[in-house]
C-alpha positions in Angstrom: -125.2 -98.0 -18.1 -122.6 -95.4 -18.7 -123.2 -91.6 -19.1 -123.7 -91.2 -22.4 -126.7 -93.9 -22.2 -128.1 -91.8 -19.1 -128.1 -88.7 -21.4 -130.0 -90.5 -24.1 -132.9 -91.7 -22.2 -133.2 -88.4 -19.8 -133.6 -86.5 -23.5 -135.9 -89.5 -24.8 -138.3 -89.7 -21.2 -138.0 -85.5 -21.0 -138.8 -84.4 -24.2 -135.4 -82.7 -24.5 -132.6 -82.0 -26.9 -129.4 -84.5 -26.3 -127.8 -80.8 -25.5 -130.3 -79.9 -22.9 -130.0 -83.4 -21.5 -126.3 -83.7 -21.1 -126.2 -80.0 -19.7 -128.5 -81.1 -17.1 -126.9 -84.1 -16.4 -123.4 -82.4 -16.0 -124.9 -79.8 -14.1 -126.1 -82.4 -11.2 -122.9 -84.0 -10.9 -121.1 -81.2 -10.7 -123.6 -79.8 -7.8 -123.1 -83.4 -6.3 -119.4 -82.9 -6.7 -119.3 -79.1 -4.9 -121.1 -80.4 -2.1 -119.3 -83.0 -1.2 -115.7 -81.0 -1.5 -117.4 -78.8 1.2 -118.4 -81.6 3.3 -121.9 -80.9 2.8 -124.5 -83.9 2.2 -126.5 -84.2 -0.3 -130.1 -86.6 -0.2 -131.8 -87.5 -2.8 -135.2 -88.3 -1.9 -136.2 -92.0 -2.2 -132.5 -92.6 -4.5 -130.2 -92.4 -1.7 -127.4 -89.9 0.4 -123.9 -88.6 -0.7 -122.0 -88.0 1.7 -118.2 -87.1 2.0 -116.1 -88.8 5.2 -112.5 -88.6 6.7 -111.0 -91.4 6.9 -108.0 -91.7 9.5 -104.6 -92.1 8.7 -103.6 -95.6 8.5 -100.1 -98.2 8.3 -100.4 -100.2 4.8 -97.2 -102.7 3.7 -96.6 -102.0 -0.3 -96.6 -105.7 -1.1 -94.0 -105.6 -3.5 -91.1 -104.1 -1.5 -92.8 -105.3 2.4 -92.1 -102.2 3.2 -94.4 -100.2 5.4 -96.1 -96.9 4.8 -98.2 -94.5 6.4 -101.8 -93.8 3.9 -102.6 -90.1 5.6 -106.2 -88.8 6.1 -108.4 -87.8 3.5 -111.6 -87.6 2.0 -113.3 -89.9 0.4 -117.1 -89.8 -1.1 -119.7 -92.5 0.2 -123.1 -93.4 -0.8 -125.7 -94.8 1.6 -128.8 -96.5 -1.1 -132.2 -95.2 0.0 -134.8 -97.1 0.9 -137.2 -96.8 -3.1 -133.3 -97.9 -4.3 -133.1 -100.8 -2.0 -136.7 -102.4 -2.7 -136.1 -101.6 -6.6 -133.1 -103.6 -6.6 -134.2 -106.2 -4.5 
């Protein structure tokens, strides 16, 4: 399912315009998107957490040239399912 298809049946299920729909839509992400730049978590209730983490600098080899390099620490977003997403996907 990709965005546009999210925005189509949130308009459909809501009763909304496609406008009102995608500027909803956007306006989550976006939320989801400060929150984790802060370092904040976010839960959605029965869905699942978002959650940003730091993850520790780290030796890689570039395959191509064998040489090695040093990958430093940054953030990166994770997302733990919840447990309504877990038995719906089961």
């Amino acid at each position: 399912m990709k965005k546009n298809d999210l925005i189509g049946l949130v308009a459909e299920k809501a009763h909304l315009t496609q406008k009102a729909s995608k500027e909803s839509i956007e306006t989550f992400l976006s939320e989801v998107q400060k929150a984790l730049s802060k370092g904040e978590k976010v839960v959605v209730s029965g869905f699942g957490t978002f959650k940003s983490v730091i993850v520790k600098d780290k030796a890689v080899i570039n395959p191509q040239t064998k040489e090695k390099q040093i990958v430093k620490s940054h953030r990166v977003a994770r997302f733990t399912p919840g447990r309504g997403l877990k038995k719906a996907v089961k």
